[in-house]
PQR file with spaces between the fields and no chain letter, atoms N, CA, C, O and H, PARSE charges and radii, in Angstrom:
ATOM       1  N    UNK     1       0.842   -1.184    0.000 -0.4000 1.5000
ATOM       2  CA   UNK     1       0.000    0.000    0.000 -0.0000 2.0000
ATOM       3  C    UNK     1       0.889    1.249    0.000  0.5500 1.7000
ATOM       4  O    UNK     1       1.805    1.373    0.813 -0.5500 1.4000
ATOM       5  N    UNK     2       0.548    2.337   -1.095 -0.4000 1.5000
ATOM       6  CA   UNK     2       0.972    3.355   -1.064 -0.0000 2.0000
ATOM       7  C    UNK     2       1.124    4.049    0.579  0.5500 1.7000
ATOM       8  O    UNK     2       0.608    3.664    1.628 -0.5500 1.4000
ATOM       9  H    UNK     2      -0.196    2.236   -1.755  0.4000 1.0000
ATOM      10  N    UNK     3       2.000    5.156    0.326 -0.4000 1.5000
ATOM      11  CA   UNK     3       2.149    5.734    1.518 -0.0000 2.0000
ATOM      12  C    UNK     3       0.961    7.272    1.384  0.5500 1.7000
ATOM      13  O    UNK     3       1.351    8.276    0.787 -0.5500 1.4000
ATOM      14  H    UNK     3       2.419    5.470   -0.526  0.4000 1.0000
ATOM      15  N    UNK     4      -0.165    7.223    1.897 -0.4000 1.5000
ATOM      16  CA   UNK     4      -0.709    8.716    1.756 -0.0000 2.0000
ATOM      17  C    UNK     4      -0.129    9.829    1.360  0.5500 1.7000
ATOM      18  O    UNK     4       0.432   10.116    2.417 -0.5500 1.4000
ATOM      19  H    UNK     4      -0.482    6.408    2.382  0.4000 1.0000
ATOM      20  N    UNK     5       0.118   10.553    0.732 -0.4000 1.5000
ATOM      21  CA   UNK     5       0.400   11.951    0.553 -0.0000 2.0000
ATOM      22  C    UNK     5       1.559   11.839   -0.188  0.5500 1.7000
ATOM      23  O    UNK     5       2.167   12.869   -0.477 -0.5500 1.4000
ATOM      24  H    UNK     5      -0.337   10.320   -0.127  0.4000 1.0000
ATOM      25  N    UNK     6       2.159   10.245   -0.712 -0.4000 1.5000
ATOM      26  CA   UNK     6       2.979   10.503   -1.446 -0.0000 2.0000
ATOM      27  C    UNK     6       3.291   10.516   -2.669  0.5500 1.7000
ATOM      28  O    UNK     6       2.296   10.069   -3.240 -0.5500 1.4000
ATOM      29  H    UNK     6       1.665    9.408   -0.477  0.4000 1.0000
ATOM      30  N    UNK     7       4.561   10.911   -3.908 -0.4000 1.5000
ATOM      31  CA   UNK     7       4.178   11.248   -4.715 -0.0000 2.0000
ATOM      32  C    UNK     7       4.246   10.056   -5.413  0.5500 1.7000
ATOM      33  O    UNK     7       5.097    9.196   -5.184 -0.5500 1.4000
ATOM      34  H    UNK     7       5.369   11.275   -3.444  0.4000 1.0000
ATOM      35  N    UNK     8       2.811    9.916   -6.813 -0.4000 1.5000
ATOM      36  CA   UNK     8       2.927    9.419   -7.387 -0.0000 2.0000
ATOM      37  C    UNK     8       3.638    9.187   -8.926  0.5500 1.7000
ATOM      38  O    UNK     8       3.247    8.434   -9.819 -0.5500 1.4000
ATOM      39  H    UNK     8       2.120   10.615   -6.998  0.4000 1.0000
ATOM      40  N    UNK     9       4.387    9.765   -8.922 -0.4000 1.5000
ATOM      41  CA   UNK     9       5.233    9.977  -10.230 -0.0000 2.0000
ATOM      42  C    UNK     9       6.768    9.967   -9.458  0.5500 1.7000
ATOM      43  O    UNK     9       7.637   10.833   -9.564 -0.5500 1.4000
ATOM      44  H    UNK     9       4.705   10.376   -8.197  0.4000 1.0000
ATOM      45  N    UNK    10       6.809    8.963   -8.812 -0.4000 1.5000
ATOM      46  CA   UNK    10       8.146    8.541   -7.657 -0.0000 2.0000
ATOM      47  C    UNK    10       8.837    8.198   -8.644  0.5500 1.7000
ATOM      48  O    UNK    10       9.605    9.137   -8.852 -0.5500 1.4000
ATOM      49  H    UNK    10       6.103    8.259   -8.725  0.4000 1.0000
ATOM      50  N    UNK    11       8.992    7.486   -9.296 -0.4000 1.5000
ATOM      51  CA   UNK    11       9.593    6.713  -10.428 -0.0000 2.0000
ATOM      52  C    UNK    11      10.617    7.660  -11.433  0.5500 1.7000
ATOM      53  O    UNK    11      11.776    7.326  -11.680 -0.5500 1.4000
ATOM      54  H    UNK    11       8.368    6.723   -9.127  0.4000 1.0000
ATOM      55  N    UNK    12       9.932    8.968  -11.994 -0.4000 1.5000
ATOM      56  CA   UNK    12      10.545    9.987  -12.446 -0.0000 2.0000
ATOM      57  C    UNK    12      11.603   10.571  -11.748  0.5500 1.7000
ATOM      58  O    UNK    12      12.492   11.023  -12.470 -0.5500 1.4000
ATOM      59  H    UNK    12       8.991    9.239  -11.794  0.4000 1.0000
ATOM      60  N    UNK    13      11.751   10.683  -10.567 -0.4000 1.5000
ATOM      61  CA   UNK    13      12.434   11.357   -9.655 -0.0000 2.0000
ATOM      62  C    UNK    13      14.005   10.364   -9.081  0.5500 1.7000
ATOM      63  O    UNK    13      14.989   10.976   -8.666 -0.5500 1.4000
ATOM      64  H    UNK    13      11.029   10.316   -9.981  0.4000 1.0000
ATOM      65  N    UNK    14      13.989    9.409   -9.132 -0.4000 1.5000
ATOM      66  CA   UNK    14      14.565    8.318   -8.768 -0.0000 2.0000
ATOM      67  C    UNK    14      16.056    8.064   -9.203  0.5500 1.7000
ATOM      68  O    UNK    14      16.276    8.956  -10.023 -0.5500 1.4000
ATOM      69  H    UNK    14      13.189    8.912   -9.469  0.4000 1.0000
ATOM      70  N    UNK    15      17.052    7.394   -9.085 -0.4000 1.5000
ATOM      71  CA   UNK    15      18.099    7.150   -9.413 -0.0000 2.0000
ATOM      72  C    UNK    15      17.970    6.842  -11.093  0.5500 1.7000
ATOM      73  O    UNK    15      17.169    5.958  -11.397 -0.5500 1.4000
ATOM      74  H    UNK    15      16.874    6.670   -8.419  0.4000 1.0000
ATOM      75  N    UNK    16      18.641    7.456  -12.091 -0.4000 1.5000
ATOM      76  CA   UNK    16      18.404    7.151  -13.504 -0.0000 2.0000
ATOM      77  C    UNK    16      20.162    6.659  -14.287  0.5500 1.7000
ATOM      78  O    UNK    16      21.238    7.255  -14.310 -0.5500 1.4000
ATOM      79  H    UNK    16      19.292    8.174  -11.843  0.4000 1.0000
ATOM      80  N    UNK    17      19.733    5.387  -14.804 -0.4000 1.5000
ATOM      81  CA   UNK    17      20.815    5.038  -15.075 -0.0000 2.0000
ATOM      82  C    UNK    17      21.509    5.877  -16.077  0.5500 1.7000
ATOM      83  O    UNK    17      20.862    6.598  -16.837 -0.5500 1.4000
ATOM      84  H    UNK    17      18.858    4.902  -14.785  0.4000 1.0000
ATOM      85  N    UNK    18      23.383    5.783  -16.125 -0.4000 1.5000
ATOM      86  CA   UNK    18      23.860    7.231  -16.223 -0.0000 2.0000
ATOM      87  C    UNK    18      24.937    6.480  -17.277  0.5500 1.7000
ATOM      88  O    UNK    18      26.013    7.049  -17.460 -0.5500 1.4000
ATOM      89  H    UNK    18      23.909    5.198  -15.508  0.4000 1.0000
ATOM      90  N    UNK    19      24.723    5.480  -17.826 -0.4000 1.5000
ATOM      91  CA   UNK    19      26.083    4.850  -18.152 -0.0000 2.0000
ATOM      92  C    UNK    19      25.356    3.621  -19.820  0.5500 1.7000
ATOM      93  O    UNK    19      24.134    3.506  -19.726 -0.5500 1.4000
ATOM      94  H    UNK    19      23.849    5.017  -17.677  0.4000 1.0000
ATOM      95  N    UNK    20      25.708    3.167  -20.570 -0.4000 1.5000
ATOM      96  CA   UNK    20      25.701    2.454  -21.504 -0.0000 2.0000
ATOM      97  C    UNK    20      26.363    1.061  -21.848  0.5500 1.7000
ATOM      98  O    UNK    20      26.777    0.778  -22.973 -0.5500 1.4000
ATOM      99  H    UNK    20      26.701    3.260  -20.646  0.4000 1.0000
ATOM     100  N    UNK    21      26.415    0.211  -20.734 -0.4000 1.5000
ATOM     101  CA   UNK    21      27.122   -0.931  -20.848 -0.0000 2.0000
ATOM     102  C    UNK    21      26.112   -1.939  -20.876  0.5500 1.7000
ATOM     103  O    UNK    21      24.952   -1.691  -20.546 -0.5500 1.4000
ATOM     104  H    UNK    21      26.079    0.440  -19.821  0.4000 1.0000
ATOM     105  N    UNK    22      26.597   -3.352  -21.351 -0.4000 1.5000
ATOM     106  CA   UNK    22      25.825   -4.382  -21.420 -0.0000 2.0000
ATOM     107  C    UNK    22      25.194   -5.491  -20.520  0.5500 1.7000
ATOM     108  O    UNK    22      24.583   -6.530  -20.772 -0.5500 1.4000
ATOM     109  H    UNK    22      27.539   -3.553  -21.618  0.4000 1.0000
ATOM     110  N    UNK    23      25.588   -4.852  -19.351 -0.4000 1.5000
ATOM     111  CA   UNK    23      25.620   -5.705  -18.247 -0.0000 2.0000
ATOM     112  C    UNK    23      25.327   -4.829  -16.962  0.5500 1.7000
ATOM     113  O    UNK    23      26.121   -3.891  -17.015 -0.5500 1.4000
ATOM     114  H    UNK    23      26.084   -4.009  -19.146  0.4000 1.0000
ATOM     115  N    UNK    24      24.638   -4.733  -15.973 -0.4000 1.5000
ATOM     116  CA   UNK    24      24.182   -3.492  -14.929 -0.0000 2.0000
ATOM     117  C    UNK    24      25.534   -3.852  -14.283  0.5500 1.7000
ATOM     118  O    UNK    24      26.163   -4.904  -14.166 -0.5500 1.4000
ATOM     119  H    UNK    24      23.993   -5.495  -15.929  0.4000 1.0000
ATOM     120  N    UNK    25      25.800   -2.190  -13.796 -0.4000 1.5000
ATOM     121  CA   UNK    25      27.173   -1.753  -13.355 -0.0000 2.0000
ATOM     122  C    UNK    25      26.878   -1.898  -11.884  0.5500 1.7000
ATOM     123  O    UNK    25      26.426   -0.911  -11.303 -0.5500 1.4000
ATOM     124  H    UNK    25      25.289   -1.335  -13.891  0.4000 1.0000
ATOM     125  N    UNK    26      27.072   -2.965  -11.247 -0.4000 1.5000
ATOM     126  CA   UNK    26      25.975   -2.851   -9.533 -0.0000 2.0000
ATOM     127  C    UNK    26      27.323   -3.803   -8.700  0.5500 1.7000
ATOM     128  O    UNK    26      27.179   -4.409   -7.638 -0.5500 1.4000
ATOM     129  H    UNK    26      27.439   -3.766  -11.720  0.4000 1.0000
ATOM     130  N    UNK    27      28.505   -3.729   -9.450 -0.4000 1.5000
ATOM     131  CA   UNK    27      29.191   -3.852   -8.454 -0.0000 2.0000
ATOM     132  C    UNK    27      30.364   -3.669   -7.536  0.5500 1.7000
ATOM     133  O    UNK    27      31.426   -4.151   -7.930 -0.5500 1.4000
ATOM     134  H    UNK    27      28.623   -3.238  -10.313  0.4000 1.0000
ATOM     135  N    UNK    28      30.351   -3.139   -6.541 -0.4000 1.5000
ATOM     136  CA   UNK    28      31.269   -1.900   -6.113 -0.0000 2.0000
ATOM     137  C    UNK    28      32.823   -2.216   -5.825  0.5500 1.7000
ATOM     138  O    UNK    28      33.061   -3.026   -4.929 -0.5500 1.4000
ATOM     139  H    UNK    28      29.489   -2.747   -6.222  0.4000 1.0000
ATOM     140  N    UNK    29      33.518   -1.838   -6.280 -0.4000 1.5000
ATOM     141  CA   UNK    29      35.402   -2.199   -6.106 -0.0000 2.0000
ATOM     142  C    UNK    29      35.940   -0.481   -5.072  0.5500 1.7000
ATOM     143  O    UNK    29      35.418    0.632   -5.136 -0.5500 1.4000
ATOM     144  H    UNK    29      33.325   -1.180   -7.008  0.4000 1.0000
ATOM     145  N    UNK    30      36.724   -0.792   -4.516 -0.4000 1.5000
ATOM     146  CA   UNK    30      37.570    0.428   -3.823 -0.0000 2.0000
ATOM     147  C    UNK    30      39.277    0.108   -3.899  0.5500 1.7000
ATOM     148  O    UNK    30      40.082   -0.817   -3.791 -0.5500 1.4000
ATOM     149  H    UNK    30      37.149   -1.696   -4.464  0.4000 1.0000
ATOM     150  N    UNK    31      39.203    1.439   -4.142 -0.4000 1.5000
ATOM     151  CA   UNK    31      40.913    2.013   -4.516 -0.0000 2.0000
ATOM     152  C    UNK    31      41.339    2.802   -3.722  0.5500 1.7000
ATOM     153  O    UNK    31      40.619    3.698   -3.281 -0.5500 1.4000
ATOM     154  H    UNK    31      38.549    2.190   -4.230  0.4000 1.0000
ATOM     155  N    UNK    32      42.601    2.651   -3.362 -0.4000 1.5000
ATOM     156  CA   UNK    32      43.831    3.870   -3.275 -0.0000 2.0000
ATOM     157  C    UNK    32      44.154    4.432   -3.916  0.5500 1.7000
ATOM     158  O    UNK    32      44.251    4.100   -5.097 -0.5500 1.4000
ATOM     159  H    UNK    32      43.185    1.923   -3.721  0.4000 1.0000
ATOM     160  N    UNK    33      44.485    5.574   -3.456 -0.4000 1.5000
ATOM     161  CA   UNK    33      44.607    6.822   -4.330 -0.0000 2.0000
ATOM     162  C    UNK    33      45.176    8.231   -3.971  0.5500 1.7000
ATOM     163  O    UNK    33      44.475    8.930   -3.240 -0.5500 1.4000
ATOM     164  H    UNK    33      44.406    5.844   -2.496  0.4000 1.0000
ATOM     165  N    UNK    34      46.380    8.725   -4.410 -0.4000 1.5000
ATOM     166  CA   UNK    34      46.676    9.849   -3.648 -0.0000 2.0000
ATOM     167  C    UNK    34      45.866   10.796   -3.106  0.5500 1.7000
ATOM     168  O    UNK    34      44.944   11.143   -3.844 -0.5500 1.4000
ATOM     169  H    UNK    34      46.950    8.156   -5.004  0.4000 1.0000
ATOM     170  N    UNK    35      45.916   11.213   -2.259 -0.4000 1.5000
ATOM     171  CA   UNK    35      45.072   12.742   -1.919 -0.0000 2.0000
ATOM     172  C    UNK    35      44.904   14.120   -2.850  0.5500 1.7000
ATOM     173  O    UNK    35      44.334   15.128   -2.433 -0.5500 1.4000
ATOM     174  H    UNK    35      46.665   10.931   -1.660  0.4000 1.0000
ATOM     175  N    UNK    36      45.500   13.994   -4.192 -0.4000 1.5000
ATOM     176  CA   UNK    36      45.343   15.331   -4.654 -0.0000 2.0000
ATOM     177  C    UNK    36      44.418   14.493   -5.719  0.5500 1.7000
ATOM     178  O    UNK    36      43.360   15.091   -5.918 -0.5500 1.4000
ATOM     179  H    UNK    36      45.963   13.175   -4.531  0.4000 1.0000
ATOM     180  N    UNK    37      44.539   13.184   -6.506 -0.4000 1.5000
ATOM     181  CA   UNK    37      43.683   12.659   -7.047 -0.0000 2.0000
ATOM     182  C    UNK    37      42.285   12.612   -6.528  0.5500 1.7000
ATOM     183  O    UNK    37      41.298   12.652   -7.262 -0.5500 1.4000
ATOM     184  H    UNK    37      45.398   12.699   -6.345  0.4000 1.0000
ATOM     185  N    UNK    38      42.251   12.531   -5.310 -0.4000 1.5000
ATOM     186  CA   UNK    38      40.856   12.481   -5.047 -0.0000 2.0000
ATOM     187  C    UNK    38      40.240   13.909   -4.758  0.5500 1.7000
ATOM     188  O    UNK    38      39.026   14.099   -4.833 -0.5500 1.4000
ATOM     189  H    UNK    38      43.053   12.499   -4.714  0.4000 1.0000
ATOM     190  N    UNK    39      41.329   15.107   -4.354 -0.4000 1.5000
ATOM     191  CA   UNK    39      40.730   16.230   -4.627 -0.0000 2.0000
ATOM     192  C    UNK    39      40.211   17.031   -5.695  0.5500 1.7000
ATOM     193  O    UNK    39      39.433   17.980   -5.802 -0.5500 1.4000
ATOM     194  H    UNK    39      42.315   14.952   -4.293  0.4000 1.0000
ATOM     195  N    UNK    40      41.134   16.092   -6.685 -0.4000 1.5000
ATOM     196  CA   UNK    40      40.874   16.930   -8.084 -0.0000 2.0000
ATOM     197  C    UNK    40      38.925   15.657   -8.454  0.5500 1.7000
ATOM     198  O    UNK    40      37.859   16.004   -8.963 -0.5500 1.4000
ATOM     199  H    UNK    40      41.766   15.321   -6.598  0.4000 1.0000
ATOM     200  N    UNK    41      39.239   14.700   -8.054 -0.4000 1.5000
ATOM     201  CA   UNK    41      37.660   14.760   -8.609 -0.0000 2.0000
ATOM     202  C    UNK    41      36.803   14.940   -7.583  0.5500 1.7000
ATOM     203  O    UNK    41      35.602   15.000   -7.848 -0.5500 1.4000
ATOM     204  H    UNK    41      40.105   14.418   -7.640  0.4000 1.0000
ATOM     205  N    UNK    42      37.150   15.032   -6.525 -0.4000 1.5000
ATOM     206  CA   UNK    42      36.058   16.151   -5.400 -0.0000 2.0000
ATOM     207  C    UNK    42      35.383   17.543   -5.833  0.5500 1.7000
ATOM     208  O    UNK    42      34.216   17.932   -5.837 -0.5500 1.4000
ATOM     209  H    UNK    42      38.126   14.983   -6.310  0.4000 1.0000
ATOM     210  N    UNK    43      36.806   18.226   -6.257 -0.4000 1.5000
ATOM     211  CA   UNK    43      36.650   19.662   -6.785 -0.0000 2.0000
ATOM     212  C    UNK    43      35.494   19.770   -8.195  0.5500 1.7000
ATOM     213  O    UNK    43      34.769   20.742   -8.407 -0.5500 1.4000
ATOM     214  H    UNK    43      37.755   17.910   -6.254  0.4000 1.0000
ATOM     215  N    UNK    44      35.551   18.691   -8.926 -0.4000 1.5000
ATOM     216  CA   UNK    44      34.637   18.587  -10.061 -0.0000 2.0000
ATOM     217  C    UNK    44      35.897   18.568  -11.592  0.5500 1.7000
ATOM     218  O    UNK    44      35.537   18.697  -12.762 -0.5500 1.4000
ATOM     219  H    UNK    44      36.140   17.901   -8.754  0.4000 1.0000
ATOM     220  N    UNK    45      37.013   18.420  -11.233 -0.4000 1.5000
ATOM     221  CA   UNK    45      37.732   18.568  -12.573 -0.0000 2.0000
ATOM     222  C    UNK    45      37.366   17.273  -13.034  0.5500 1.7000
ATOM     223  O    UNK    45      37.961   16.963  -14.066 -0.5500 1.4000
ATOM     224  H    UNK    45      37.305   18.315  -10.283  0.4000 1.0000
ATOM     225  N    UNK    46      36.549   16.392  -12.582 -0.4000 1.5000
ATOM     226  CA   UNK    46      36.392   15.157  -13.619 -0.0000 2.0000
ATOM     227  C    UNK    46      34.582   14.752  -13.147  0.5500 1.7000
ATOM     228  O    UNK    46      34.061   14.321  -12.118 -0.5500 1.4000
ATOM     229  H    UNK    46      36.066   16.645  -11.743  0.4000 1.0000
ATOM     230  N    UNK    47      34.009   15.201  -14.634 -0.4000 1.5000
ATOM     231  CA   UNK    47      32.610   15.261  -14.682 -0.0000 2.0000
ATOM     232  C    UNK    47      32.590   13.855  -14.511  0.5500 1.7000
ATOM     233  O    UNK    47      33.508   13.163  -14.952 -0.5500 1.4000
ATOM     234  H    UNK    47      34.432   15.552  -15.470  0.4000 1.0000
ATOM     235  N    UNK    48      31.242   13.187  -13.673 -0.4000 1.5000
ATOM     236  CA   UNK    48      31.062   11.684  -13.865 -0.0000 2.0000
ATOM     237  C    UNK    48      31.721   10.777  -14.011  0.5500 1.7000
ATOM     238  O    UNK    48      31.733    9.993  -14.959 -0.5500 1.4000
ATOM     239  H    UNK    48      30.497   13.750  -13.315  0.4000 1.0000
ATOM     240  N    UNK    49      32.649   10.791  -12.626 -0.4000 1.5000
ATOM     241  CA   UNK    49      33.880   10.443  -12.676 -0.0000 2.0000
ATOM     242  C    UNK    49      33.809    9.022  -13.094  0.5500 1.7000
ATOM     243  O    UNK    49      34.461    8.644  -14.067 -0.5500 1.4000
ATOM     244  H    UNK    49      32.639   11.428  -11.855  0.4000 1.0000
ATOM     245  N    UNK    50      32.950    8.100  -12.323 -0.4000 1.5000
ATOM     246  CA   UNK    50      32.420    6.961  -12.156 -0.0000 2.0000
ATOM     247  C    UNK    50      32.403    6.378  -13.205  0.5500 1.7000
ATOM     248  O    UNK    50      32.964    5.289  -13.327 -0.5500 1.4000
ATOM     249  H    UNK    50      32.420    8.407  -11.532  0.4000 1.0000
ATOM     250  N    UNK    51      31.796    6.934  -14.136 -0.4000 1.5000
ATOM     251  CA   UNK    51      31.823    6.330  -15.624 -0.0000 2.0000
ATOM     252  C    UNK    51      33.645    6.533  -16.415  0.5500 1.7000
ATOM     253  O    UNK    51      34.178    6.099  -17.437 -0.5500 1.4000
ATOM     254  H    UNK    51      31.340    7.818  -14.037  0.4000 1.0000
ATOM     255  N    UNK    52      34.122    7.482  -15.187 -0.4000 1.5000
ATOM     256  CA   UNK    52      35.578    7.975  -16.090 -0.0000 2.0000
ATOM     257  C    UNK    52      36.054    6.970  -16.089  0.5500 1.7000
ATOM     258  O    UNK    52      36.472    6.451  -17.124 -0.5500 1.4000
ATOM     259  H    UNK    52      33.689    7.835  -14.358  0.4000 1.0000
ATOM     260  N    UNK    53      36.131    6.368  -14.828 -0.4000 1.5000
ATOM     261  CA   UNK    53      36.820    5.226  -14.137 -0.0000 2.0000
ATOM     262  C    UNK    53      36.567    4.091  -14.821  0.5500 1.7000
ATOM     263  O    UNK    53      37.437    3.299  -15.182 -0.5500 1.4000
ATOM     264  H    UNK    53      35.791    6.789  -13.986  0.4000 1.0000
ATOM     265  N    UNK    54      35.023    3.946  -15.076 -0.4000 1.5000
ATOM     266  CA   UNK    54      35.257    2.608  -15.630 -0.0000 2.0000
ATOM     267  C    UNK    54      35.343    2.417  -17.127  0.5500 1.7000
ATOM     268  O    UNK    54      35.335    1.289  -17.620 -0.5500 1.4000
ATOM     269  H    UNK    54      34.316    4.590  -14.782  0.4000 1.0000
ATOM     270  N    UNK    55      35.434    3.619  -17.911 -0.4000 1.5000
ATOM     271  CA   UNK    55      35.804    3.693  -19.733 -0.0000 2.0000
ATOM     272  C    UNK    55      37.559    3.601  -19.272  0.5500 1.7000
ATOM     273  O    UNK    55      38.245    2.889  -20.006 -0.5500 1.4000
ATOM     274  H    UNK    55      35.440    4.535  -17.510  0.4000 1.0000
ATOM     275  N    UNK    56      38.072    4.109  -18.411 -0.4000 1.5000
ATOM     276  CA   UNK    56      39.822    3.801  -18.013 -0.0000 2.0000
ATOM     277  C    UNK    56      40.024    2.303  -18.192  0.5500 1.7000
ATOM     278  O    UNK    56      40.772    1.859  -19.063 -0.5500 1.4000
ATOM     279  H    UNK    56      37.514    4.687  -17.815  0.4000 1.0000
ATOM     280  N    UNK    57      39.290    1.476  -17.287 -0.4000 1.5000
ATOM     281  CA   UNK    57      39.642    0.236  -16.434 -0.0000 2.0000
ATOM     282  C    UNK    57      39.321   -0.912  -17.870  0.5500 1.7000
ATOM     283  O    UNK    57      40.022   -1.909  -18.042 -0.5500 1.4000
ATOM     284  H    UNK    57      38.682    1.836  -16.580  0.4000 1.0000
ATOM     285  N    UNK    58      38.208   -0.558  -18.755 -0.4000 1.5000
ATOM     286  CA   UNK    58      37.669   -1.407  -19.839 -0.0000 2.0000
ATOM     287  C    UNK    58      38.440   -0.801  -21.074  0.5500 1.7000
ATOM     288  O    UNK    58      38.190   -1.465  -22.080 -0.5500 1.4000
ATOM     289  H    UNK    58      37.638    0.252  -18.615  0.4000 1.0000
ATOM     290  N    UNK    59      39.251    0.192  -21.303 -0.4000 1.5000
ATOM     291  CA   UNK    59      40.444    0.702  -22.286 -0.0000 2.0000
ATOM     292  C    UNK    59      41.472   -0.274  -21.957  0.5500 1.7000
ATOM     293  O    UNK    59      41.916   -1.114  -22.740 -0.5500 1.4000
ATOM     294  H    UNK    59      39.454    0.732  -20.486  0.4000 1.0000
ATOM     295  N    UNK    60      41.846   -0.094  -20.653 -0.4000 1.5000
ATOM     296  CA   UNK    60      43.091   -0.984  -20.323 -0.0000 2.0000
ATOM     297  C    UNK    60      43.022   -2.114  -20.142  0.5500 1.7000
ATOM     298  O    UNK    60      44.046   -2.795  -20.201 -0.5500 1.4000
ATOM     299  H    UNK    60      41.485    0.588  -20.017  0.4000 1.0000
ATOM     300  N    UNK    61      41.349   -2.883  -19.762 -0.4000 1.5000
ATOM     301  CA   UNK    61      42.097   -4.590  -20.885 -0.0000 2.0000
ATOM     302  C    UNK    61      41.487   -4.536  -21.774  0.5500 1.7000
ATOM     303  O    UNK    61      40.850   -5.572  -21.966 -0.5500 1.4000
ATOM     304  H    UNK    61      40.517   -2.330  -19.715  0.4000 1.0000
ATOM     305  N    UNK    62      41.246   -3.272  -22.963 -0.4000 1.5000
ATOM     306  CA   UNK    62      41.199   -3.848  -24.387 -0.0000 2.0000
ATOM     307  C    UNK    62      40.305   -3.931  -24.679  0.5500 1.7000
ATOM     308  O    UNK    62      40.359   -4.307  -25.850 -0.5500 1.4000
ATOM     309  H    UNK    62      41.763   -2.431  -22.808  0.4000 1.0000
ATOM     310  N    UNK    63      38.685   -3.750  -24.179 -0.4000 1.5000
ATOM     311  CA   UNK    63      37.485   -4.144  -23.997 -0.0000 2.0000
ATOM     312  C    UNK    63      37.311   -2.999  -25.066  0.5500 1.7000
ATOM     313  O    UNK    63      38.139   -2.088  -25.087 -0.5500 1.4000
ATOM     314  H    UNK    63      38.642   -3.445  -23.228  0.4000 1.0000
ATOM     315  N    UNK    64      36.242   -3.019  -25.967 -0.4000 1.5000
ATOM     316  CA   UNK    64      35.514   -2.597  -26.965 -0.0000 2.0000
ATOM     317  C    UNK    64      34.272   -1.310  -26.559  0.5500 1.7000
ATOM     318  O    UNK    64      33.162   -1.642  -26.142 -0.5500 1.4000
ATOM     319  H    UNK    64      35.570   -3.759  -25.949  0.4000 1.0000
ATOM     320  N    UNK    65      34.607   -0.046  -26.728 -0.4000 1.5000
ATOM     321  CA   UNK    65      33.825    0.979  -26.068 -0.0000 2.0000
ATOM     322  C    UNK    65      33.073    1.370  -27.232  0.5500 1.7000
ATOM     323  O    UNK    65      33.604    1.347  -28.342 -0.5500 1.4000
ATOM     324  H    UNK    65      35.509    0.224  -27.067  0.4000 1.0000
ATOM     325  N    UNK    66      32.063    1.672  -27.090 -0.4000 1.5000
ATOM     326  CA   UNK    66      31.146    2.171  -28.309 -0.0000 2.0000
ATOM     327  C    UNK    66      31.662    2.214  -29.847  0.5500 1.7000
ATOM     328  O    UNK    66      31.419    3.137  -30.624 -0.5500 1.4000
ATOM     329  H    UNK    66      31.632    1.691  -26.188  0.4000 1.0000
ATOM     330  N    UNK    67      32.526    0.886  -30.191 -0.4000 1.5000
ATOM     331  CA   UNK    67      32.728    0.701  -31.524 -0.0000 2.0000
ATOM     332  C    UNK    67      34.309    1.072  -31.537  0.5500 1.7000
ATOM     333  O    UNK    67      34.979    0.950  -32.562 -0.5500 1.4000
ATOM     334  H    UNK    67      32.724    0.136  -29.560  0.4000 1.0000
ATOM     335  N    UNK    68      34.815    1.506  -30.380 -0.4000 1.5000
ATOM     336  CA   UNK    68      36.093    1.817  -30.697 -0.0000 2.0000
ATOM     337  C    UNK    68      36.927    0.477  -29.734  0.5500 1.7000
ATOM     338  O    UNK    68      36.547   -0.129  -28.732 -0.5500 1.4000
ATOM     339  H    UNK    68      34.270    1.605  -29.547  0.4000 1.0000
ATOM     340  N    UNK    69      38.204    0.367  -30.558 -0.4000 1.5000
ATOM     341  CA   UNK    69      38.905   -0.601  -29.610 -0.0000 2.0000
ATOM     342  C    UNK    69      40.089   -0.275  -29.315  0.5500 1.7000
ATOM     343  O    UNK    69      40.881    0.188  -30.136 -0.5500 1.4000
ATOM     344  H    UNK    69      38.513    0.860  -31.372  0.4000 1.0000
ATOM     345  N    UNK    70      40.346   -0.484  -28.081 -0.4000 1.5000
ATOM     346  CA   UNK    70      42.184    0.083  -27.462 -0.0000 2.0000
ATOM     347  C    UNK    70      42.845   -0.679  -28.790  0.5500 1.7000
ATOM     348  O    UNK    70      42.471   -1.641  -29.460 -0.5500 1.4000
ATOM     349  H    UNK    70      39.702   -0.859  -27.414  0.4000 1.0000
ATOM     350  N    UNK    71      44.176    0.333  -28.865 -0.4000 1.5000
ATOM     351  CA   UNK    71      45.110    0.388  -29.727 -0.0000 2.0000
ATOM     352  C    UNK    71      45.929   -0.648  -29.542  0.5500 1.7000
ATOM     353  O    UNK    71      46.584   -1.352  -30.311 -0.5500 1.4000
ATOM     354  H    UNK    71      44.480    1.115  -28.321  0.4000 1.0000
ATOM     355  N    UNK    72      45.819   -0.625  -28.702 -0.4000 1.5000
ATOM     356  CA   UNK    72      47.017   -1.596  -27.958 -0.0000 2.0000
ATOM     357  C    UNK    72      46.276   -3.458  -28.064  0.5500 1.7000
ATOM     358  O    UNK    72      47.045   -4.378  -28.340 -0.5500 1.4000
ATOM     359  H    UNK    72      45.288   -0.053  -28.077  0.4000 1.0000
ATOM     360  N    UNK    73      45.162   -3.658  -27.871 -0.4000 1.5000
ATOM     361  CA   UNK    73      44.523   -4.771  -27.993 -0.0000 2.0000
ATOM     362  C    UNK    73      44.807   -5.461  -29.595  0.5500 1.7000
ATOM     363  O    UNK    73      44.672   -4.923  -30.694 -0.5500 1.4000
ATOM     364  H    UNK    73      44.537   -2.910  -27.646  0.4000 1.0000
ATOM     365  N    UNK    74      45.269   -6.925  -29.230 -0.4000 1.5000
ATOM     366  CA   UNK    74      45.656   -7.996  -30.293 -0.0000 2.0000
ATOM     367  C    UNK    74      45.070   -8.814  -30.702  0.5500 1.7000
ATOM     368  O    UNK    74      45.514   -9.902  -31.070 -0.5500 1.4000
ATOM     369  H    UNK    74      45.378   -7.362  -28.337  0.4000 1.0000
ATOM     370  N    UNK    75      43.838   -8.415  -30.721 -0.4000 1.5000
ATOM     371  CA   UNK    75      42.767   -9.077  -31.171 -0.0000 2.0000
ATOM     372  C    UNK    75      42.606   -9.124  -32.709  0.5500 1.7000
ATOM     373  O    UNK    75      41.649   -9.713  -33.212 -0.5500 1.4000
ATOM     374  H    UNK    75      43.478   -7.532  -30.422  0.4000 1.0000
């Protein structure tokens, strides 16, 4: 049962997926990392970082990003 008074167009408002991969991104890894690295994406010098991180991590083994493929991959 709904909650009284609440909104019904909840759904719109909600966490919206932010990313384009083939597989849901739902699972969480943690890093070290210098302190000015993490200030610089605190500060905002790296928009959506999250997604930065993981187009980095899928470049570097070679993995296939929207039609493009690392240079380096010997496939």
């Amino acid at each position: 049962m709904a909650r009284p008074g609440g909104n019904p167009n909840i759904k719109e408002h909600g966490f919206k997926q932010q990313y384009d991969w083939p597989e849901p991104c739902d699972q969480p890894m943690t890093i070290r990392m210098p302190l000015s690295m993490k200030q610089a994406i605190k500060n905002g010098e790296i928009q959506n970082w999250q997604e930065f991180v993981r187009r980095a991590i899928a470049l570097e083994l070679g993995w296939e990003l929207g039609g493009e493929v690392n240079a380096e991959s010997t496939d």
